[in-house]
N, C-alpha and C positions, 0 to 999 in steps of 0.2 A: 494242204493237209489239215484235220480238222485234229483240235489240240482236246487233248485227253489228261488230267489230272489225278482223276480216280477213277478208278471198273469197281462198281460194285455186282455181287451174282445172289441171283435171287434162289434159295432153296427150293423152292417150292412151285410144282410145273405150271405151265400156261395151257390153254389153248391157243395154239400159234395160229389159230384164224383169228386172232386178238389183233388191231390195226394199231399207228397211233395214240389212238386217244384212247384209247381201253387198256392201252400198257401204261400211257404216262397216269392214267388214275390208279393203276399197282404201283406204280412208283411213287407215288403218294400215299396211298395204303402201306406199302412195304416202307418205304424207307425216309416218311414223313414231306420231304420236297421234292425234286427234282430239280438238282443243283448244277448250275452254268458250269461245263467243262467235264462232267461227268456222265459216264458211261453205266447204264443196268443190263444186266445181259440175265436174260431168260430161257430157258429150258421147257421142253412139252416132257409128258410123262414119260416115254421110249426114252428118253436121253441120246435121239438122234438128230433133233433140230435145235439151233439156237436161234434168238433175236435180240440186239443189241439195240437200246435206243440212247440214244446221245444229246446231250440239250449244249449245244453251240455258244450258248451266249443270245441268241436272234430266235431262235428254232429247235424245230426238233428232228433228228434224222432215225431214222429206224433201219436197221440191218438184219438180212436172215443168211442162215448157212446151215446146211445138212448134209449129212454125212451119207454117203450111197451104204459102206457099209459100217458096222461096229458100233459106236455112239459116243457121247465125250462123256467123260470122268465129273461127273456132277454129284455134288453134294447133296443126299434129300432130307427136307426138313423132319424132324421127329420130336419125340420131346426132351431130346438132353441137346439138338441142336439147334442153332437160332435161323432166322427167318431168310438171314443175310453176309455176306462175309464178304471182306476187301480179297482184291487180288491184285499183284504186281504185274508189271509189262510181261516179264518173263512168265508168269503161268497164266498170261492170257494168250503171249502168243502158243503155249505149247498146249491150251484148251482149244482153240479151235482150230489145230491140228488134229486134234483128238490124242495127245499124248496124256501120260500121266503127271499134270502140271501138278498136283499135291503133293508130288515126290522129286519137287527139282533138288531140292538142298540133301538130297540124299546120295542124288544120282553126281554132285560135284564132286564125290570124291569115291577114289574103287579103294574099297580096305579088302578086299577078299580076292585071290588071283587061284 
């Protein structure tokens, strides 16, 4: 298993014909390096494909996932939001389920029956 410390999510969409090396220079653009252990997960504009690229420590690994249908809950960049925003294990995994990971600390608890 390849070890994850940080997921950072890039606001602002790609072209997912973007390969390796044209995402890890956004993630130099976007987020200054591309830091050993860390995960950038990118969005195309429909907000129904991702791609993850991952720097190892050695390497770099690139990930894609698409949704047949609906799209994942992405953040888009504008001008009162910023370029880039951390996320926890839990709202990554419940992002590319396609759930609503920006509403997990809501959904732990039912105040209304």
């Amino acid at each position: 298993m390849i070890r994850i410390d940080a997921l950072w999510l890039a606001t602002t969409p790609i072209d997912m014909r973007m390969g390796t090396e044209r995402l890890l220079a956004r993630v130099v653009q976007v987020f200054g390096a591309a830091q050993a252990h860390h995960g950038y997960l990118f969005a195309n504009a429909r907000g129904n494909r991702m791609k993850l690229l991952l720097h190892d420590g050695f390497g770099m690994w690139c990930a894609a996932r698409r949704l047949n249908q609906g799209g994942f809950e992405w953040p888009r960049a504008g001008a009162d939001r910023a370029t880039s925003m951390t996320l926890t294990k839990q709202q990554f995994d419940a992002l590319v389920l396609g759930l609503p990971w920006s509403r997990l600390e809501q959904m732990q608890s039912i105040t209304r029956v």
